[in-house]
C-alpha positions as CSV (number, residue, x, y, z in Angstrom):
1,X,-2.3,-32.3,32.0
2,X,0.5,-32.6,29.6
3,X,3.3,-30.2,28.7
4,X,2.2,-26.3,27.3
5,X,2.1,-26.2,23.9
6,X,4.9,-24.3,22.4
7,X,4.1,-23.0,19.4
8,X,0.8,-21.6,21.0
9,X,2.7,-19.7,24.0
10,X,4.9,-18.1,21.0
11,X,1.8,-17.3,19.2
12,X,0.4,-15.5,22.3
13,X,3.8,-13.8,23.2
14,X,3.6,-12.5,19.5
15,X,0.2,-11.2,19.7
16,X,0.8,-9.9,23.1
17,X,4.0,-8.2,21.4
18,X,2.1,-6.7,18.2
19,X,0.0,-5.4,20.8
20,X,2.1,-3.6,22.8
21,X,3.7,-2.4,19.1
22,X,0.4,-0.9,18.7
23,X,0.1,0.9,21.9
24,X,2.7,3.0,20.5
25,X,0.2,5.2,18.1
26,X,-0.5,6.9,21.6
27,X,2.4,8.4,20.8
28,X,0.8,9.6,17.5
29,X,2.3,10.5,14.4
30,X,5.5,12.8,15.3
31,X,7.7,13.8,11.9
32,X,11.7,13.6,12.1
33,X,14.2,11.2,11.9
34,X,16.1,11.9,15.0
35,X,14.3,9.2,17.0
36,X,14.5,6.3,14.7
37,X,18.0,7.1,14.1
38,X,18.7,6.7,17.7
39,X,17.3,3.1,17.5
40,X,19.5,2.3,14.6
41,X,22.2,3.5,16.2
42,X,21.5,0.8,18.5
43,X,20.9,-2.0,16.3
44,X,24.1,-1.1,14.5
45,X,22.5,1.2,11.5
46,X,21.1,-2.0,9.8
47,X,19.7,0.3,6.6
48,X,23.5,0.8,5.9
49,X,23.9,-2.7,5.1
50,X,22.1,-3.4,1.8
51,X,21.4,-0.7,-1.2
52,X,17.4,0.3,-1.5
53,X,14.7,2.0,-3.3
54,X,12.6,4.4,-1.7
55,X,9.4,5.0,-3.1
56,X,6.8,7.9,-2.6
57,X,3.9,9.3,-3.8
58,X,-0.3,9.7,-2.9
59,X,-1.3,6.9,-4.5
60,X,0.5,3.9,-6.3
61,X,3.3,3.6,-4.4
62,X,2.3,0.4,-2.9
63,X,1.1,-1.2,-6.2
64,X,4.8,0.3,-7.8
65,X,6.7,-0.9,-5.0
66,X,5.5,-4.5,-5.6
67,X,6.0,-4.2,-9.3
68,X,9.2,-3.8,-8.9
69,X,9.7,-6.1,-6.1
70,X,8.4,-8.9,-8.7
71,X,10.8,-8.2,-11.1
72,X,14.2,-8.2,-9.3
73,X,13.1,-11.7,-7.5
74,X,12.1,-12.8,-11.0
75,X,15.9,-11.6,-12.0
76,X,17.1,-13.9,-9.2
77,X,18.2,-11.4,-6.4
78,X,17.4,-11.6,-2.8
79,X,14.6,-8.7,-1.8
80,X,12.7,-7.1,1.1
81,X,9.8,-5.1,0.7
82,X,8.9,-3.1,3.2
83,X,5.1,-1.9,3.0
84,X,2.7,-0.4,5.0
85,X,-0.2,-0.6,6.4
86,X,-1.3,-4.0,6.1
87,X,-4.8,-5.7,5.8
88,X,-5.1,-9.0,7.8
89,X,-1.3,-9.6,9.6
90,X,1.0,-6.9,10.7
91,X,3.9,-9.7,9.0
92,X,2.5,-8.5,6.0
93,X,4.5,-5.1,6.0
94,X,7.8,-7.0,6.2
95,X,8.8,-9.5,3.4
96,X,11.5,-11.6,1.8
97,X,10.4,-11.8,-1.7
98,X,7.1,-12.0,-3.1
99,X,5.7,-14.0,0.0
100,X,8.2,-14.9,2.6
101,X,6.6,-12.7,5.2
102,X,8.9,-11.7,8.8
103,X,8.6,-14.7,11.0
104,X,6.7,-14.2,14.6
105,X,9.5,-15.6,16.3
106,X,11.8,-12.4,14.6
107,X,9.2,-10.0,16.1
108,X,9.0,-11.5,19.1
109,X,12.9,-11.1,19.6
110,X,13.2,-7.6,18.1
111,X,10.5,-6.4,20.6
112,X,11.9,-7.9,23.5
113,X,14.9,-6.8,22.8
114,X,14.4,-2.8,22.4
115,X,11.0,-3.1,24.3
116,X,12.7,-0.8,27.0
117,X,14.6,1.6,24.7
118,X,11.7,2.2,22.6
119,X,9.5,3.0,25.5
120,X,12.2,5.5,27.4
121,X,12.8,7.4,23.8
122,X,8.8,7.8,22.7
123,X,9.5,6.0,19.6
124,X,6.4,5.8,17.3
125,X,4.6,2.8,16.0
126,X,6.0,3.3,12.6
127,X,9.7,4.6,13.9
128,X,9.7,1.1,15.8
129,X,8.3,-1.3,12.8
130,X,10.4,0.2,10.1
131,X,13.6,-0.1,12.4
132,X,12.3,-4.1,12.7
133,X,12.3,-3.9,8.8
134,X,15.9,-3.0,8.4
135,X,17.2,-4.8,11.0
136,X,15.4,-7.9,9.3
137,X,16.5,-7.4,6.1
138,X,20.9,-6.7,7.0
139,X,20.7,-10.1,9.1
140,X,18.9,-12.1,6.1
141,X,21.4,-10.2,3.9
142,X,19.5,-9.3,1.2
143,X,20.7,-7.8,-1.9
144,X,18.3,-4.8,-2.2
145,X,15.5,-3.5,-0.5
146,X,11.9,-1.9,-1.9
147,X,10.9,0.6,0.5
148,X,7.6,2.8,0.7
149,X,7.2,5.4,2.6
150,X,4.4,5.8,5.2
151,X,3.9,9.3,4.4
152,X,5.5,12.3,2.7
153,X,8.6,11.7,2.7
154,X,11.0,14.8,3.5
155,X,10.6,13.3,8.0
156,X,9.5,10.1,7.4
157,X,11.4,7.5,8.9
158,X,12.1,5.3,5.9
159,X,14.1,9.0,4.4
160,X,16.4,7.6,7.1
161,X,18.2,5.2,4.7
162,X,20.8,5.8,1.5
163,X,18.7,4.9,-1.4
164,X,20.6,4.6,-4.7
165,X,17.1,5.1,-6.6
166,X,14.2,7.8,-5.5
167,X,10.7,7.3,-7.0
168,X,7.2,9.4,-7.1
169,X,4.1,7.7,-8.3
170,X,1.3,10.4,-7.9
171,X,1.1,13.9,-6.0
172,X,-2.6,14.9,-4.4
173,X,-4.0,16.2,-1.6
174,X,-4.0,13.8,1.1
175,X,-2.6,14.1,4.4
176,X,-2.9,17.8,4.6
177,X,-2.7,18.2,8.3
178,X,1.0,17.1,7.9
179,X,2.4,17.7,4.6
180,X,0.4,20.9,3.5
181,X,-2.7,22.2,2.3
182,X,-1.2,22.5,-1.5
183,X,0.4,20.7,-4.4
184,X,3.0,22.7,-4.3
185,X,3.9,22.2,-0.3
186,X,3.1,18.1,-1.0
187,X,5.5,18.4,-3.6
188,X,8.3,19.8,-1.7
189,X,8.2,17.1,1.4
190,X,7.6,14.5,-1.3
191,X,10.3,15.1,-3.0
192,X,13.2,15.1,-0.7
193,X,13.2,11.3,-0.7
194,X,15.9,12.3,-3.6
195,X,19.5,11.8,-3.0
196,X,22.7,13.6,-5.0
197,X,23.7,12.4,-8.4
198,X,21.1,9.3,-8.0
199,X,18.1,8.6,-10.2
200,X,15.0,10.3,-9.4
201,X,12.3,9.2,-11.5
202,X,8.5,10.5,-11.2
203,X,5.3,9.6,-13.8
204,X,5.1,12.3,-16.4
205,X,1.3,12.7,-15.7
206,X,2.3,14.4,-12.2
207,X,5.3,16.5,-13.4
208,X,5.3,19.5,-10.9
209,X,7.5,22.4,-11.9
210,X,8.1,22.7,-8.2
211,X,9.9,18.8,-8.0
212,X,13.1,20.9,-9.6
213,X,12.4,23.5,-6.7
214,X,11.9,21.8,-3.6
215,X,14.7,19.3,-3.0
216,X,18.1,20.4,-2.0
217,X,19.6,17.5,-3.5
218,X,20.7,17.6,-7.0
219,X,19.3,14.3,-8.6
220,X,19.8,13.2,-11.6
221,X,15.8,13.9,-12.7
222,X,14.1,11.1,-14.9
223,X,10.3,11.7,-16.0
224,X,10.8,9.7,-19.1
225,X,8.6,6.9,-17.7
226,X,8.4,4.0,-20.5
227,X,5.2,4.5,-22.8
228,X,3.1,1.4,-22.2
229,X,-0.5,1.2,-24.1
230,X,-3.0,-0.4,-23.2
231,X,-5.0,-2.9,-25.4
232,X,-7.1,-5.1,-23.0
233,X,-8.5,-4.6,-19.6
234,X,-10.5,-7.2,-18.0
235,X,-11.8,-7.7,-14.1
236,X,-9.2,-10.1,-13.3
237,X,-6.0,-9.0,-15.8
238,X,-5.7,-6.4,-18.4
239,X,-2.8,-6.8,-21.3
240,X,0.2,-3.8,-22.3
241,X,1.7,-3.0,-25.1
242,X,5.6,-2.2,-24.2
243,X,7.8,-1.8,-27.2
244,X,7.1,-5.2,-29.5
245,X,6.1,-7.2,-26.7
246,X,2.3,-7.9,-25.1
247,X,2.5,-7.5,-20.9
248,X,-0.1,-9.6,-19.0
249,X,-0.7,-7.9,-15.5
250,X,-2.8,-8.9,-12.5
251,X,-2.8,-5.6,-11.2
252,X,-5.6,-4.0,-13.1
253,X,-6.8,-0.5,-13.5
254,X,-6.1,2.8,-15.7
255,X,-3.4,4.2,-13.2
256,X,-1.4,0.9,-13.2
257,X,-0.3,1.7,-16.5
258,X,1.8,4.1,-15.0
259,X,2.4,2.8,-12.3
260,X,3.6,-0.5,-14.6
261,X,5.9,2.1,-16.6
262,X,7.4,3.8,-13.5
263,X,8.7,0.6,-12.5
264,X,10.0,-0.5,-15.9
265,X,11.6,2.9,-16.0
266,X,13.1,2.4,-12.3
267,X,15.2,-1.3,-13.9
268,X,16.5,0.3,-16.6
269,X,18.0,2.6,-13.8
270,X,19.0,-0.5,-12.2
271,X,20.7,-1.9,-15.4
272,X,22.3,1.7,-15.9
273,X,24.2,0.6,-13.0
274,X,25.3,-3.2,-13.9
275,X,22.3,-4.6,-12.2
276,X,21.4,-8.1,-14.2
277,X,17.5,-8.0,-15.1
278,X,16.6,-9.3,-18.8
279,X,13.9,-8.6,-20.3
280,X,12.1,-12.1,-19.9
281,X,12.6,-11.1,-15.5
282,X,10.9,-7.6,-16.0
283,X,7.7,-9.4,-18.4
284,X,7.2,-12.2,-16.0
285,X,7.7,-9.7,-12.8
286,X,5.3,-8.0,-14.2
287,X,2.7,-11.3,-15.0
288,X,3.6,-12.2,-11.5
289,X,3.1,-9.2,-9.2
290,X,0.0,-9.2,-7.1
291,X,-0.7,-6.6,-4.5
292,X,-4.0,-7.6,-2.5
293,X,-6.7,-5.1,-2.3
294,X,-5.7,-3.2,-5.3
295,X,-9.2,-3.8,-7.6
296,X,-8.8,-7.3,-6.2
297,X,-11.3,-10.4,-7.7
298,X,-12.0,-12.2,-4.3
299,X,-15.3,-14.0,-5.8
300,X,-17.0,-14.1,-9.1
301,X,-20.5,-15.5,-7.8
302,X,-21.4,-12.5,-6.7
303,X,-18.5,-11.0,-8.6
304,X,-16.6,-9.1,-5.5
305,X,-14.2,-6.5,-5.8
306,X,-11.6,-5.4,-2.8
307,X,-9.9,-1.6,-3.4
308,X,-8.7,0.3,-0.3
309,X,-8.6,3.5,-2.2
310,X,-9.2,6.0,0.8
311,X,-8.9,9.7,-0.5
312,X,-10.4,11.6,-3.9
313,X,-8.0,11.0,-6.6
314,X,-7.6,7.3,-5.4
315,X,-11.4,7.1,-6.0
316,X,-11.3,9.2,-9.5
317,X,-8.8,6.4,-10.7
318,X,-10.8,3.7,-9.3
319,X,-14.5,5.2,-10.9
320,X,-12.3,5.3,-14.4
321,X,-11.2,1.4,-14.1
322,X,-14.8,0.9,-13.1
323,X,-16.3,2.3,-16.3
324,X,-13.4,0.7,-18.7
325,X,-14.3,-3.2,-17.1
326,X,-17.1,-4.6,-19.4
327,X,-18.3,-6.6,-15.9
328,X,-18.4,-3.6,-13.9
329,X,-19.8,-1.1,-16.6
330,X,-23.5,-1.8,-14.6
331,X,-25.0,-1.4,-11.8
332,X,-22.9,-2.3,-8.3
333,X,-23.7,-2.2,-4.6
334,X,-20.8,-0.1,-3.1
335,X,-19.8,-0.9,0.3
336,X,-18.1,1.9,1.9
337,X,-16.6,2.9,4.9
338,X,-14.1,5.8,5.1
339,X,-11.9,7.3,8.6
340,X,-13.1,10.3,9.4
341,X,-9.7,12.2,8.5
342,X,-10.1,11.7,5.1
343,X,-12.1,14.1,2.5
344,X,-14.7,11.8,2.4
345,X,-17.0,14.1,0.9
346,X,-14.9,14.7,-2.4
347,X,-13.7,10.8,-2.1
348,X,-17.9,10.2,-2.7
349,X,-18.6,12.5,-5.0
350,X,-15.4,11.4,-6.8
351,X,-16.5,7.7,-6.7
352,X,-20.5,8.3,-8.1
353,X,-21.5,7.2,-11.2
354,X,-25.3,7.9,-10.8
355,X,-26.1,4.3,-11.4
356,X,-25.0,2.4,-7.9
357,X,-26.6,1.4,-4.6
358,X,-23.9,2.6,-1.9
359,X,-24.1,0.9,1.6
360,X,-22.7,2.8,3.9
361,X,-20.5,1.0,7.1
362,X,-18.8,2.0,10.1
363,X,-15.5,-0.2,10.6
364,X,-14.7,-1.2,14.2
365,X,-12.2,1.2,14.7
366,X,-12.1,4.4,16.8
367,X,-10.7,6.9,13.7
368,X,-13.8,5.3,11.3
369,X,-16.3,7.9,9.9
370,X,-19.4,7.0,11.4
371,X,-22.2,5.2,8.2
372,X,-24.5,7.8,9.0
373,X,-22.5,10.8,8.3
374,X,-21.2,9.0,5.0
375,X,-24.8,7.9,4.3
376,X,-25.7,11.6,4.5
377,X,-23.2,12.9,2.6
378,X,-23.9,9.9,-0.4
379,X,-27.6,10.9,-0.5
380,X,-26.4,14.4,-2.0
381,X,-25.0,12.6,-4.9
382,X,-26.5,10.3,-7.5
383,X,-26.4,7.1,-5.9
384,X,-29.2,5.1,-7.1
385,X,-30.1,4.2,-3.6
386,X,-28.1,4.8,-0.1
387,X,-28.2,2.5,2.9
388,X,-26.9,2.5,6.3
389,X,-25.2,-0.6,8.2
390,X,-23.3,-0.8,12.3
391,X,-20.8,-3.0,10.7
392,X,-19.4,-4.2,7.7
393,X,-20.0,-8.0,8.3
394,X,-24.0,-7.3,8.0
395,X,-23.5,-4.7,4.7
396,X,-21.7,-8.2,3.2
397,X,-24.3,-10.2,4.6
398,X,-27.0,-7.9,2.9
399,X,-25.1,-7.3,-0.4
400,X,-24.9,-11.0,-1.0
401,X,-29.0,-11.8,-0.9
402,X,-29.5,-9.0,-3.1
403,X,-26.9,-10.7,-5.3
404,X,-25.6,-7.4,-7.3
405,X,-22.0,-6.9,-8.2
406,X,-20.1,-5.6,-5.4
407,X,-17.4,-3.4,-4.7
408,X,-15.7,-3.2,-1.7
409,X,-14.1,0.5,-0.8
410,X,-12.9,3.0,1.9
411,X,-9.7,2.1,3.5
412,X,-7.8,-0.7,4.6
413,X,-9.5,-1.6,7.7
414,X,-13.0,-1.9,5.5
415,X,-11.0,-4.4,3.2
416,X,-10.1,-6.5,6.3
417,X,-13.6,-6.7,7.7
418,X,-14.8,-7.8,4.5
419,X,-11.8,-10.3,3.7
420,X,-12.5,-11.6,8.1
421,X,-17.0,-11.3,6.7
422,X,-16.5,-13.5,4.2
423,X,-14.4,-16.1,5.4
424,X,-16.7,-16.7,8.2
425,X,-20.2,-16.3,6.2
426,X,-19.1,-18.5,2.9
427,X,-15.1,-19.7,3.9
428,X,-13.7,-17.6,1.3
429,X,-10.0,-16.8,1.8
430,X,-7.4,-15.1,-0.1
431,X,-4.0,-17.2,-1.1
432,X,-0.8,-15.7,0.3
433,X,-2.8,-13.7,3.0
434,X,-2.3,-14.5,7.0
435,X,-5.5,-15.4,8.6
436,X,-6.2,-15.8,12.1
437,X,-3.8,-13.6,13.4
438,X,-2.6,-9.6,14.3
């Protein structure tokens, strides 16, 4: 019979532990930061350990986080990113680096250790994971952590940590049933991510008169993001002009302009206070950082396109980028599938162009807006031609016979279908991605 196979018992006991992780969203989404700080207690406050950047915002904060993320490991320091949520592995939230994602065996420990505790205090999904982020990142003793938050900011449980640099990418309505039915109420949870006499920087294009208003810290305020124009933009890369100097970036679309300049304005914070980055780290940080599904090239024969923009103005941005690219100024097929919190309704309208054929899909998950009530709500619009599919898999499977350009849009869990459809129709994978596993 032979002996068991270690390293697939630990990769059961891992998937049988990100399950259980899981399990916790039954305790739902529950604002405050007197449960995770409870946990930390118990690990020893592990976010005390290392200095951080805590990064919100509606849109772009995933895409700025990584940016900047790039740049200090291009400058030769030691980073975690901290991310959420992922596409194919739950590892992906947690990184050393660009690529050095949390190791099973770490999640496997962390779990069994504070299985219990976790359990007994009705600590959430995210409360749990972002505790396993710090307490990863103080025993590989890192010299700064990039942190987004999940959402908000004012109870999230990343607000929990000490961070000597605050950033907002983009304020919108999105998450309304939480953080408030206005700008103005967005803006105030949003901004108390910001911390006394520390840089708080925000893009100028979302200046709020109400960021002044709504934090009870006194930052020092920053919206002199660095002016970056743009002078090529291509499917795969677009080029910036910063100062004298031409920017190659992989992360393409009109919002990562700013999103590019926030970042550059967030290490000249970081040199402010005797940080080491030249110039050549923050250029190639910049040619370097990748952040998958962001108006991501998967295949050029079809030419395919991955964005998990989920609410309007995330689907505004994308629509502009989609009209500026000379290979996606025609005609596309659209596969979309949306969760049924979101505004789907504006997030369509937003996304129309009155040239494309729009498949609609229901992801196999239980919060996922059924295809028929997004293939309804497309056929109001001015999409060329609107189609309905069970599953994402067989909208792939049809977009590729009919051989258009396709774009792949919705949410994150449509992005991972598609990424799981065509590796098993065509064997197409990703690099850097985690396959074959929670």
């Amino acid at each position: 019979m032979g002996a068991p196979n270690p390293t697939k018992i630990n990769n059961m006991k891992y998937t049988e532990n990100v399950n259980w992780l899981f399990s916790l969203q039954r305790f739902g989404i529950k604002p405050g930061l007197v449960r995770i700080n409870r946990l930390l207690k118990r690990l020893g406050h592990p976010e005390r350990k290392f200095p951080s950047i805590l990064v919100a915002g509606t849109n772009g904060k995933g895409s700025t986080c990584a940016i900047i993320n790039s740049i200090l490991t291009e400058a030769g320091y030691k980073t975690g990113l901290y991310t959420s949520p992922h596409i194919l592995s739950f590892r992906e939230r947690i990184r050393l680096g660009r690529y050095d994602y949390i190791s099973s065996d770490y999640v496997n420990d962390f779990i069994n250790y504070n299985k219990s505790f976790i359990e007994s205090n009705g600590i959430t999904f995210f409360e749990a994971t972002t505790a396993m982020a710090f307490d990863y990142f103080a025993r590989s003793n890192i010299d700064i952590a990039v942190v987004e938050v999940g959402m908000g900011g004012r109870w999230d449980a990343t607000n929990i940590i000490r961070p000597i640099l605050s950033i907002i990418t983009s304020i919108s309505l999105d998450h309304t049933e939480y953080l408030g039915k206005t700008l103005k109420a967005i803006t105030k949870e949003k901004s108390c991510i910001s911390r006394n006499n520390k840089p708080l920087i925000y893009c100028e294009k979302i200046f709020h008169k109400n960021i002044l208003l709504a934090t009870s810290a006194t930052p020092k305020i920053s919206s002199k993001t660095t002016p970056l124009e743009l002078k090529k933009i291509g499917v795969e890369n677009m080029q910036l002009k910063w100062g004298n100097e031409l920017v190659n970036s992989k992360l393409v679309g009109i919002h990562q302009v700013d999103n590019v300049g926030v970042a550059i304005t967030a290490v000249n914070e970081l040199k402010n206070m005797s940080w080491t980055i030249t110039k050549d780290s923050v250029v190639n940080g910049i040619v370097r950082a990748e952040w998958p599904g962001r108006f991501q090239v998967v295949m050029k024969k079809p030419l395919t396109i991955l964005d998990v923009a989920h609410n309007p103005d995330g689907a505004r941005r994308l629509r502009e980028t989609l009209v500026h690219v000379h290979e996606t100024k025609d005609s596309l097929t659209i596969i979309c599938g949306i969760m049924a919190d979101k505004d789907y309704k504006s997030f369509l309208r937003e996304l129309d162009r009155g040239q494309d054929v729009l498949f609609a899909v229901s992801p196999k998950i239980e919060r996922s807006l059924r295809h028929k009530e997004i293939a309804d709500c497309a056929r109001r619009y001015n999409y060329t031609g609107v189609y309905e599919y069970e599953s994402v898999v067989e909208a792939v499977e049809a977009a590729l016979l009919d051989g258009r350009p396709m774009l792949i849009v919705g949410s994150h869990h449509t992005v991972e279908e598609a990424l799981l459809a065509l590796d098993f129709l065509l064997g197409i994978r990703l690099p850097n991605m985690i396959y074959g596993e929670m």
